[in-house]
Structure formats: structure tokens, C-alpha cells
C-alpha positions as CSV (number, residue, x, y, z in Angstrom):
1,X,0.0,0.0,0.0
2,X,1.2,3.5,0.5
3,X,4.7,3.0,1.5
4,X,8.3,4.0,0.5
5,X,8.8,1.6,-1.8
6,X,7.0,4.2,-4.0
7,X,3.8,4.9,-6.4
8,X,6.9,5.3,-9.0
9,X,7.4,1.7,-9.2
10,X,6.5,-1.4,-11.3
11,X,3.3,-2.4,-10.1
12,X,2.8,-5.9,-9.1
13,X,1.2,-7.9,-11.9
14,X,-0.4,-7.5,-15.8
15,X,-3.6,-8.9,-17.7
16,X,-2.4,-12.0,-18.5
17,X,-5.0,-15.4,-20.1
18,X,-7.0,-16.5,-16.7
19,X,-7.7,-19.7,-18.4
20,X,-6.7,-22.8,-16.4
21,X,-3.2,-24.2,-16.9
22,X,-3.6,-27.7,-18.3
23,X,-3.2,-30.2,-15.6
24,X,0.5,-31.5,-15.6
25,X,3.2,-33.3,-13.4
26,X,4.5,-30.1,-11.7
27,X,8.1,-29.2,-11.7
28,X,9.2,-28.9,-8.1
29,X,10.8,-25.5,-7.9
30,X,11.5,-22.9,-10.9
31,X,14.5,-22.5,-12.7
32,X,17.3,-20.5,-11.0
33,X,20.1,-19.1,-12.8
34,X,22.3,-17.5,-10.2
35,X,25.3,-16.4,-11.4
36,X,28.3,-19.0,-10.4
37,X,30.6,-16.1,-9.4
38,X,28.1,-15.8,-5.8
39,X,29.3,-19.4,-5.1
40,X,32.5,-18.9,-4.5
41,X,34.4,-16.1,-6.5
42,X,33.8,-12.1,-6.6
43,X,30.6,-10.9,-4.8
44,X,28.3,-9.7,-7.6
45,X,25.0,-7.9,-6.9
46,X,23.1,-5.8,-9.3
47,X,19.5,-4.6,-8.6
48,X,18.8,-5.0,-12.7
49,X,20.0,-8.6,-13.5
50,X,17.2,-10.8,-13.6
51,X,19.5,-13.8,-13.2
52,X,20.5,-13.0,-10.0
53,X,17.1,-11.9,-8.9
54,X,15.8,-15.8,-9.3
55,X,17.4,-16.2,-5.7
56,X,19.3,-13.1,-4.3
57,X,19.8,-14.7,-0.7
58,X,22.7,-16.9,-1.1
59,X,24.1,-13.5,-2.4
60,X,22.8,-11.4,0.7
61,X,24.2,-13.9,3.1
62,X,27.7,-13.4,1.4
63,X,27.6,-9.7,1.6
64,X,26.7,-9.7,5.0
65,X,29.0,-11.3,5.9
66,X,32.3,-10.7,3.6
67,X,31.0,-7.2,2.3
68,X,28.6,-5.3,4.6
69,X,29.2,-1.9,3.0
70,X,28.8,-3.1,-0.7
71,X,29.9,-0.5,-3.9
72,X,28.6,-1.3,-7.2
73,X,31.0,0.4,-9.9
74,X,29.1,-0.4,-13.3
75,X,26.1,0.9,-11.4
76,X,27.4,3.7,-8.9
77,X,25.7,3.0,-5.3
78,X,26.1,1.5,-2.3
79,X,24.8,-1.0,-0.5
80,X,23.9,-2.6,3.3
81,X,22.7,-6.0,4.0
82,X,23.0,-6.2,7.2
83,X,19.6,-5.9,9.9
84,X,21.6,-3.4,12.0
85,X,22.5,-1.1,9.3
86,X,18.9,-1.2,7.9
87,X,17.3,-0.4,11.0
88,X,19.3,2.3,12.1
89,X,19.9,4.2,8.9
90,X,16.4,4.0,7.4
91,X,15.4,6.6,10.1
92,X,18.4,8.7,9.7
93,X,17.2,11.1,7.1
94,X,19.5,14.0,7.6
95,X,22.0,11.4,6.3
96,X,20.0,9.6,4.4
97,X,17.5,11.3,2.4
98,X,14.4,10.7,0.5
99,X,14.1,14.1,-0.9
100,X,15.2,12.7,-4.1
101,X,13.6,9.4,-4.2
102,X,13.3,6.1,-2.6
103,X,14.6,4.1,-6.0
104,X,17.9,3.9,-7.3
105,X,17.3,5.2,-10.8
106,X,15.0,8.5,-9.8
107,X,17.2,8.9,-6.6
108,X,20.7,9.1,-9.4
109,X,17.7,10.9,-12.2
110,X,18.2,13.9,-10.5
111,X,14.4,14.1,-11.2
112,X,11.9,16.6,-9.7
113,X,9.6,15.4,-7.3
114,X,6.2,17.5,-7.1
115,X,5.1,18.7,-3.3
116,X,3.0,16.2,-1.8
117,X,4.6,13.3,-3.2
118,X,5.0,12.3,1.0
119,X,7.2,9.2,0.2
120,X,9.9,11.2,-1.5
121,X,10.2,14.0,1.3
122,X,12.0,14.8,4.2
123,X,10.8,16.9,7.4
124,X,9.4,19.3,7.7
125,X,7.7,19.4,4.6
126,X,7.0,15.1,4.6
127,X,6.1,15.5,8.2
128,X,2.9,17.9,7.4
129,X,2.1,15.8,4.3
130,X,2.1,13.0,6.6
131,X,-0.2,13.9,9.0
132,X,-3.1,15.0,6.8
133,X,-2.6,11.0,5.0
134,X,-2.6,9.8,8.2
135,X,-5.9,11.1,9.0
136,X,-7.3,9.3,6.0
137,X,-5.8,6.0,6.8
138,X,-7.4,5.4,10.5
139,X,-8.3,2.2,12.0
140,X,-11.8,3.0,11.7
141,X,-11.5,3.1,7.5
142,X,-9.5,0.3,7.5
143,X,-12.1,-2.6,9.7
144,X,-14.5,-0.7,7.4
145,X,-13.2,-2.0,4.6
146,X,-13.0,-5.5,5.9
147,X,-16.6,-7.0,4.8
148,X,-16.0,-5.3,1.2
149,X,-12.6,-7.0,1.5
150,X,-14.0,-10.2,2.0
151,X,-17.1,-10.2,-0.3
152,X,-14.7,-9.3,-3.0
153,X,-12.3,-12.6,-2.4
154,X,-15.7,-14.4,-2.2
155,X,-17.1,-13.4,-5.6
156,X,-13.5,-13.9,-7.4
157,X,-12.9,-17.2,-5.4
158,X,-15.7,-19.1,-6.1
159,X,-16.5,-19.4,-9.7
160,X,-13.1,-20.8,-9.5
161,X,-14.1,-23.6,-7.3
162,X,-13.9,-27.1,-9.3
163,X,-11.5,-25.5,-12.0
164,X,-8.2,-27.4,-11.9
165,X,-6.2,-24.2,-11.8
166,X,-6.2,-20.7,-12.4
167,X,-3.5,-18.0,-12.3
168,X,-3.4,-16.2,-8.3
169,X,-2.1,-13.2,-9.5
170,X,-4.2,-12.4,-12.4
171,X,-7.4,-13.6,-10.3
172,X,-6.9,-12.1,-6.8
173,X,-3.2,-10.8,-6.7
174,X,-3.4,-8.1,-10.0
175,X,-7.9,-7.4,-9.2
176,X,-7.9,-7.0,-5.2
177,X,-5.4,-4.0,-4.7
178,X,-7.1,-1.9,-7.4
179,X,-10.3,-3.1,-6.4
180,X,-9.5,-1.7,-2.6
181,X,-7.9,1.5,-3.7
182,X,-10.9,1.9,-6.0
183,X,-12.9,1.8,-2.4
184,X,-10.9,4.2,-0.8
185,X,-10.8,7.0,-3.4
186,X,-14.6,6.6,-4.7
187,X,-13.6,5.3,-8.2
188,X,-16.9,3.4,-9.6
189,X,-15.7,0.0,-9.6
190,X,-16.8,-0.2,-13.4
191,X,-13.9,2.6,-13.7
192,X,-11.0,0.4,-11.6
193,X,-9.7,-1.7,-13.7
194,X,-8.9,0.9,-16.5
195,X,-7.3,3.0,-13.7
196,X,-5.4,0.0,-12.4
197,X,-4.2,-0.6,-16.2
198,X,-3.0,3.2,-17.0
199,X,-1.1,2.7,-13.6
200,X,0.6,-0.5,-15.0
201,X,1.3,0.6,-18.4
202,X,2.7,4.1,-16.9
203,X,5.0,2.6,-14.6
204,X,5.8,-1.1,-16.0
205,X,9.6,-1.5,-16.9
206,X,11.1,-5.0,-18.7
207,X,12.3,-7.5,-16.5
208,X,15.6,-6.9,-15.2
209,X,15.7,-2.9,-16.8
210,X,16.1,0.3,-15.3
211,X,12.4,2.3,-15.3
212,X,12.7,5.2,-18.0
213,X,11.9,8.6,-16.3
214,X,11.8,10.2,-20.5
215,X,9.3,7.9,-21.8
216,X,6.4,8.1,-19.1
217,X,7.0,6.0,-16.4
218,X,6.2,8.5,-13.7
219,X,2.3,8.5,-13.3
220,X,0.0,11.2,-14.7
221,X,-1.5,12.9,-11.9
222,X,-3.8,14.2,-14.8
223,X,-5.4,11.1,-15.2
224,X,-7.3,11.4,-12.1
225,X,-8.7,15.0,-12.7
226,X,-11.8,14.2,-14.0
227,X,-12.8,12.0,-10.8
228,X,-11.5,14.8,-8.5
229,X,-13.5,17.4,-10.2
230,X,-16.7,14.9,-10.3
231,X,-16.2,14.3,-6.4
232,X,-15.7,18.3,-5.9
233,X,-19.3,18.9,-6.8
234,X,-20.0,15.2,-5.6
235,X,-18.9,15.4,-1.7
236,X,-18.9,11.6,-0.4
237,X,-17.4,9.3,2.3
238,X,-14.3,8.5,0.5
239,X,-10.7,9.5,1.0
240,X,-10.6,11.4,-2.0
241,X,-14.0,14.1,-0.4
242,X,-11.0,14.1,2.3
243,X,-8.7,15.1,0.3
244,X,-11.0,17.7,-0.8
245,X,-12.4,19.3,2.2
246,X,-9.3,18.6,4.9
247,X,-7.8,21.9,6.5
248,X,-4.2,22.0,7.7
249,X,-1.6,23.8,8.8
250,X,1.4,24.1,6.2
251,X,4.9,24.8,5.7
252,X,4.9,28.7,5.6
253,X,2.1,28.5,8.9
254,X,-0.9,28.6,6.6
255,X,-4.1,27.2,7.4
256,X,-5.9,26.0,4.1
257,X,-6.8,22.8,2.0
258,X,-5.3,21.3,-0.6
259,X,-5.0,23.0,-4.2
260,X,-5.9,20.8,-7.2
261,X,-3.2,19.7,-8.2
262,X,-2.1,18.3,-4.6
263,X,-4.7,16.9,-4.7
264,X,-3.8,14.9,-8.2
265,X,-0.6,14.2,-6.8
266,X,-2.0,12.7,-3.6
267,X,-4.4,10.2,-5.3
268,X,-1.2,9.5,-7.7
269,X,0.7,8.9,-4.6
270,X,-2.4,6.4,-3.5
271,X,-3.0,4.7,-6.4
272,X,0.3,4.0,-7.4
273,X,1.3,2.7,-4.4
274,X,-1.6,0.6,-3.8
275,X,-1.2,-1.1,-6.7
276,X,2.1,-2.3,-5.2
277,X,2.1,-4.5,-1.7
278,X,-0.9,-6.3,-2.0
279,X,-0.6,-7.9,-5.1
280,X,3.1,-9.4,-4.6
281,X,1.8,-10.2,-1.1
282,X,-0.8,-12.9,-2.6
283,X,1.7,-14.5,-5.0
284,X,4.5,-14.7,-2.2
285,X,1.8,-16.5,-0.3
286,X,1.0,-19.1,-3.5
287,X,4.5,-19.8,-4.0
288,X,5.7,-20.5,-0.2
289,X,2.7,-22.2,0.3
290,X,3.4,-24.3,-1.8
291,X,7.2,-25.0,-1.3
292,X,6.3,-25.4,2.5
293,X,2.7,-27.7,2.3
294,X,2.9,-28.8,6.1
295,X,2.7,-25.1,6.9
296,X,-0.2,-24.6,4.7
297,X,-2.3,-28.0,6.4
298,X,-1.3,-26.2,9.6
299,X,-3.1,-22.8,8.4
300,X,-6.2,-25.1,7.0
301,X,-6.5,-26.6,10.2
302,X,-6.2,-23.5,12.5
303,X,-6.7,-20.7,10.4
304,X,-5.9,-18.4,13.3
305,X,-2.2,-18.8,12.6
306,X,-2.9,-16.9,9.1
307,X,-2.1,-13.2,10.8
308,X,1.1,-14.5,12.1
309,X,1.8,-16.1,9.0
310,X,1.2,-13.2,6.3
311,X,4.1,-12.0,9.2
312,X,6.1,-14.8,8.0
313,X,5.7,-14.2,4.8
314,X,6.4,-10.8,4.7
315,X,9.8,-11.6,6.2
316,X,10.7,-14.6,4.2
317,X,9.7,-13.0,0.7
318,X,9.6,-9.2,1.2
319,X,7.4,-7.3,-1.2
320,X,9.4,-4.9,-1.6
321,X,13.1,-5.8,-1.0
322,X,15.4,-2.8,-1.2
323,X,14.9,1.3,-0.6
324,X,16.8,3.8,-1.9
325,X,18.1,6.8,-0.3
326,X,20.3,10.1,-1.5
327,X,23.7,10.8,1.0
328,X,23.5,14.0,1.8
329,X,26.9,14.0,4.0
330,X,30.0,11.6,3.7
331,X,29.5,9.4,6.3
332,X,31.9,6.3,7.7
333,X,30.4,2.8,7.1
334,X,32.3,-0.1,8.2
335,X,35.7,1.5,7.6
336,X,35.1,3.2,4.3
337,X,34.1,6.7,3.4
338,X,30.5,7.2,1.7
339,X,30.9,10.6,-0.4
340,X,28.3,13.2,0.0
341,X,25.8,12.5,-2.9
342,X,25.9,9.3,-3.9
343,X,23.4,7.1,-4.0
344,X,22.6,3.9,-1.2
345,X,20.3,1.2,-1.1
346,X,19.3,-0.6,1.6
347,X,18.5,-4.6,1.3
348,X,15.3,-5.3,3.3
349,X,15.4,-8.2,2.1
350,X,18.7,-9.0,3.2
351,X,18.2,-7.5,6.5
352,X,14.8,-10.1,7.0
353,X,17.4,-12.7,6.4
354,X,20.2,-11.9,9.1
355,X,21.3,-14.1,11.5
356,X,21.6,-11.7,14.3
357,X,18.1,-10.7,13.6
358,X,16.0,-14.3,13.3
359,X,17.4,-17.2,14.0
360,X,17.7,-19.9,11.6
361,X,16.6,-16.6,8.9
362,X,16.0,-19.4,5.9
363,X,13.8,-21.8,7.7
364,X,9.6,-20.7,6.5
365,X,8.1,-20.6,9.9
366,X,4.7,-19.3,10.2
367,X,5.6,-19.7,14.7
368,X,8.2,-17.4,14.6
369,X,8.3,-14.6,17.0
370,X,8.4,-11.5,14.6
371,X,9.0,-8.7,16.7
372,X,9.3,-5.2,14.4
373,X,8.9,-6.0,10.8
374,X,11.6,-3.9,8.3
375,X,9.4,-4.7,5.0
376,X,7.3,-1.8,5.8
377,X,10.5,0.3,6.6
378,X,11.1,2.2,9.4
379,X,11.3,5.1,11.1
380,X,9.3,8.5,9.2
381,X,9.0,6.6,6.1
382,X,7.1,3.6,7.6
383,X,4.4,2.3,5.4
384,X,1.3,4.0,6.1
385,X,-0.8,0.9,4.4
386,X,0.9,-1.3,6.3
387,X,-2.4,-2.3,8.7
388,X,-4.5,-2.5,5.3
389,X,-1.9,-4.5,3.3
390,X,-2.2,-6.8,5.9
391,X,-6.3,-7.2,6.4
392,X,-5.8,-7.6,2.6
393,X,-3.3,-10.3,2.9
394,X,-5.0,-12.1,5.6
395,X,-8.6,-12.1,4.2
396,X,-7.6,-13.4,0.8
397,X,-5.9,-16.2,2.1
398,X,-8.2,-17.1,4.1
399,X,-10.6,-17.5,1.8
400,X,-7.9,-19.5,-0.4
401,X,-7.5,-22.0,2.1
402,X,-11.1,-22.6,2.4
403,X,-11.8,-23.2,-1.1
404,X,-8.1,-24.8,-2.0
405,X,-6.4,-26.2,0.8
406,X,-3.6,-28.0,-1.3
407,X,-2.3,-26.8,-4.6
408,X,1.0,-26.8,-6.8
409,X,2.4,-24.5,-8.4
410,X,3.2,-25.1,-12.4
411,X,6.2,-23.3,-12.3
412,X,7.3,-23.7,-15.8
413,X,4.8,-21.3,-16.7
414,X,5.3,-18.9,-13.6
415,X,7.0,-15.6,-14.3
416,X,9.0,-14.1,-11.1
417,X,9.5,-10.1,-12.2
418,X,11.7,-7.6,-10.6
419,X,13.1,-4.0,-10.6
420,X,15.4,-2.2,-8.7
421,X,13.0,-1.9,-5.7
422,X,10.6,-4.9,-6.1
423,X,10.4,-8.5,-6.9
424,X,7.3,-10.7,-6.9
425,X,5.1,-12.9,-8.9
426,X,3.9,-11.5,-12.7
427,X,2.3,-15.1,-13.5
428,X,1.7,-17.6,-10.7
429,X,-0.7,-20.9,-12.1
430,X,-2.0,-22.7,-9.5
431,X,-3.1,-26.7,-10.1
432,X,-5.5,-27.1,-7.5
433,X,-6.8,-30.2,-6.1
434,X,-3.1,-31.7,-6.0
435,X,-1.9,-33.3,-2.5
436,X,1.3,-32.6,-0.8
């Protein structure tokens, strides 16, 4: 949902055929191509080479411990792995800044940000932008949600029921997020999935590319005009009337509302972002599932270890597994100097995979004692959707488990996308029915 790893971003999933997969013999994990050099040789790691995106953690476990401050020459960033680093830099944003961007290419782009894009400020301005989002996004909105949440899953879910498969990501994981965010904002739901498209085909990149900032991967605000204007005249209880009628105090000490075009940049913010978690959330939770079937008969059978396990899965498969940040000072980091203006990324997902954070880190354990989760980030910057990405997360797979409480994944025909900033599921087929 709305967090820092940003409505600038490749969303989570595309359109794809939601015909059944033919029923087949199911390979028993997908191909990985990670580059030999990880194994033994040079430490490698580049955000944009798909081949190393297959599996990144046998890499992670080698920078944390041979290379813990990590440079990148071809590229030109830094790097940290480790949980430590992670959770004390993230909040450090006189050194590291987000006035520039939370992903690697916009944060090196030089690229203007407009005011109110929150995730890609610093105080004091993010700290005013924050507080009028985070009167839209109270606990009260959110349990309201809940029923709408659940009727949704219901209506997708069960015309699926007695199908041999279907693809999780282009029936729950690509139509729920859009479907929510559509709830928030007062979209008509016959309007969402065009909006959810024009956000994927503004901010899509190729597997394994850098996004373009000169050929319209940032989101048209625009795009959203004609609802805002509608909902002007059209007051409602939505978060985009909010938008619309909040008062607050700003920078220069003014009391006033949003203009127009902060409000476009708001619902950009919203939309783009809320595209994001959700979706790579449900097809993390297909594909460990099913790597890890005694966990998933211990869910069927006590399905109030879902909450902790969505946890688990957050952990294990981050949806988002790395945030940028700008250097705004040179700054020591494990015996080397970090100039003043490059560019650093922090590993999440790394970080969710130290040792002298979890014990055991590569063991899938939906019992583990989670304490504060860093997939959210930390500090200013932490996720205001978090609570909603996980009512999300929980509801659709409980409803999953009721309807399919075994399946396999046909990974030949899976498709595991990433970016700089995310990596998740584009095409996950499910064969249903199958016992493990």
C-alpha cells in the first residue's frame, strides 16, 4: 500500500489469459540461474540482472558477511545487508534522504519530485504531508473495509471452485489492490480496472531494466482529474471528499486545503502505491505455500495462525526488497568513506534474512516470533498501508485455504518479475486439487 517503496514503481502484476493451466506433473521448484561467481568467486549484486534476482539470498548472506558496505561500480551505489545497518539508517534522514527518491534510478535521475509526493520527502515538509494522510488512513477506515474485502475474495474465489487451476495473481493478486484503492478514493468500480491498467502501463519496466523517467514511467496525476472534479461537486465518504475538504496547517504556517493539483498528486501517490504491496503479497503467499505444504495444512487446520503467518511471509519473501536513499553527508560505514551525494540502497530483504536478527533466517516458519517487521521500513518513512496490506493479505488467504487447501504451483509457466526496488510474482498458475 502506501509506503516507501514508492507509487513510482513497477506495479505488481499485468492482464495475463485467466484460463486454467492444463493439468500437468508439476516441476518442483522454478529454474534458478544465479550467477556461479556468488558461489565462490567475486561478490556480484546488481538490482537490474534478472539472473541474480531468481534467488538473491545466497548473495545477501555473502555480503553480509564478507561485504557489509557493498559498492557497485558499473552501477554507482552503495549497499547494506545487514539488519543493523537497515534499521538504524532507514530513520536517519539528515544522512540519508528521500528528498530525491526512494529508487535507485530516480534517486541518481536527478528528477523533480512535485510537493506532496510524501514518500519522497524529508521533514518538515514530509512531516505535514504525513499527518493529513494519516488522517485518512485510521483504523476505523480500514475494519470498514474489511466486509468489502472479503465479499470481493468471495465473488472472485468461487467461480473458480472445481476449475483445476487458475493464475493467483491475475485472479486475486493483479484485481484485489485496485479493487480496494478503488474503495478508498470513490472510483466506480466499473472505472478500476482501467485506472489499475494506466497505472501498470505508466509505470511497467522490462524484467531486469532500469524504469525510463523520458518515456512516461512517472504516473500522470492528470489522469485522475476528472474523478476529482466529479467528487468536488460530488462530496462523499471516501478519501478522495477528504482530500478535498481537509484543513491543515502548512509549511509557511498557513491554514488552508489542498489546491488541485495536490490533490492529483496525492491520489497518484495512492493509487500508485496501492497497486504495489498487495498484489506481490498474494503470490509470495501461492509460491511458499506451496514449497512449504505442512505449513499450509497447519493454516487449513487453524486458520488463526494466518495473521502470524502473512508475518512470515512478509519476512521470508519481502514485497518490496530494497529502498533507496540520497547521501546528503560523507559518512563512515564499516571502515570506508561514503561521499556526499551518492546514492545507497538498503537490502530489506537481506536485512529479513540476518542471522543476528531471526534465528535460523532461511527456515519458512509461520511460529516465529516476529518482533518489528523492516518490510514496511522504518522510522518516518514507515508504510502507512501497512495495517491494510495486511487485512488484505490475511482475508484473501483465508478464503484461499477454504476453497483450495492443497495446490501446486506449475512453475514452468510462472514468471518471477523484478526492478530495482521490487520483486514478486507477474504469473503464478495454480493446479489445485493436488496433494502434498
Amino acid at each position: 500500500m502506501l509506503n516507501s517503496r514508492s507509487a513510482l514503481n513497477t506495479c505488481s502484476a499485468w492482464p495475463v489469459d485467466r484460463r486454467p493451466p492444463a493439468r500437468r506433473p508439476p516441476s518442483p521448484r522454478p529454474p534458478l540461474e544465479v550467477r556461479q561467481v556468488n558461489a565462490g568467486g567475486e561478490i556480484y549484486w546488481d538490482p537490474y540482472d534478472a539472473a541474480l534476482a531468481q534467488d538473491p539470498y545466497p548473495t545477501y548472506r555473502r555480503l553480509r558477511e564478507e561485504m557489509p558496505l557493498y559498492h557497485n561500480g558499473k552501477h554507482d551505489f552503495y549497499a547494506l545487508t545487514r539488519a543493523a545497518d537497515v534499521a538504524r539508517g532507514l530513520p536517519d534522514w539528515r544522512t540519508f534522504s528521500s528528498a530525491r527518491g526512494d529508487i535507485l534510478e530516480i534517486v541518481q535521475s536527478g528528477l523533480e519530485i512535485p510537493s506532496g509526493t510524501v514518500i519522497f520527502e524529508d521533514p518538515p515538509t514530509h512531516d505535514i504531508h504525513r499527518r493529513l494522510l494519516s488522517r485518512l488512513f485510521t483504523p476505523r477506515r480500514i475494519a470498514m473495509l474489511e466486509p468489502k474485502v472479503r465479499d470481493f475474495c468471495v465473488r472472485t474465489l468461487d467461480p473458480l471452485t472445481g476449475l483445476d487451476g487458475f493464475d493467483l495473481v491475475a485472479a486475486v493478486g493483479a484485481e484485489l489492490p485496485m479493487r480496494v484503492i478503488g474503495m478508498l478514493l470513490g472510483i466506480p468500480e466499473a472505472d478500476q480496472p482501467a485506472i489499475r491498467d494506466m497505472v501498470d502501463d505508466s509505470l511497467r519496466t522490462e524484467d531486469g531494466g532500469r524504469m525510463d523517467l523520458d518515456g512516461g514511467a512517472v504516473l500522470n496525476a492528470e489522469a485522475f482529474g476528472e474523478y476529482i472534479d466529479w467528487r468536488r461537486e460530488h462530496p462523499s465518504d471516501d478519501l478522495m471528499t477528504e482530500l478535498l475538504t481537509a484543513e491543515f496547517e502548512d509549511e509557511h504556517g498557513e491554514t488552508r486545503t489542498l489546491t488541485r493539483d495536490e490533490v492529483l498528486t496525492y491520489v497518484s501517490v495512492v493509487a500508485g502505491a496501492g497497486n504495489e504491496t498487495t498484489g506481490r503479497l498474494i503470490g509470495w503467499a501461492g509460491a511458499v505455500l506451496a514449497r512449504h505444504p505442512g505449513a499450509r495444512r497447519e493454516l487449513v487446520a487453524d486458520p488463526s495462525l494466518i495473521p502470524n503467518a502473512i508475518e512470515e511471509i512478509l519476512r521470508y519473501e519481502p514485497t518490496g526488497h530494497s529502498i533507496a536513499r540520497y547521501v546528503t553527508r560523507d559518512v563512515e560505514l564499516h571502515g570506508q568513506t561514503v561521499p556526499a551525494g551518492s546514492a545507497i540502497v538498503f537490502i530489506v530483504a537481506s536485512a529479513n534474512r540476518d542471522e543476528d536478527r531471526y534465528p535460523d533466517p532461511d527456515r519458512f516458519d509461520i511460529h516465529r516470533s516476529m518482533g518489528h517487521l523492516l518490510t514496511f521500513g522504518l522510522g518516518g518513512h514507515y508504510c502507512l498501508g501497512a495495517a491494510l496490506a495486511r487485512l488484505e493479505g490475511r482475508i484473501a488467504l483465508e478464503e484461499i485455504l477454504k476453497r483450495f487447501p492443497t495446490w501446486e504451483v506449475d512453475w514452468d509457466n510462472a514468471k518471477l518479475a523484478q526492478t530495482s526496488t521490487v520483486r514478486g510474482w507477474e504469473t503464478l498458475p495454480l493446479i489445485v486439487g493436488t496433494s502434498a
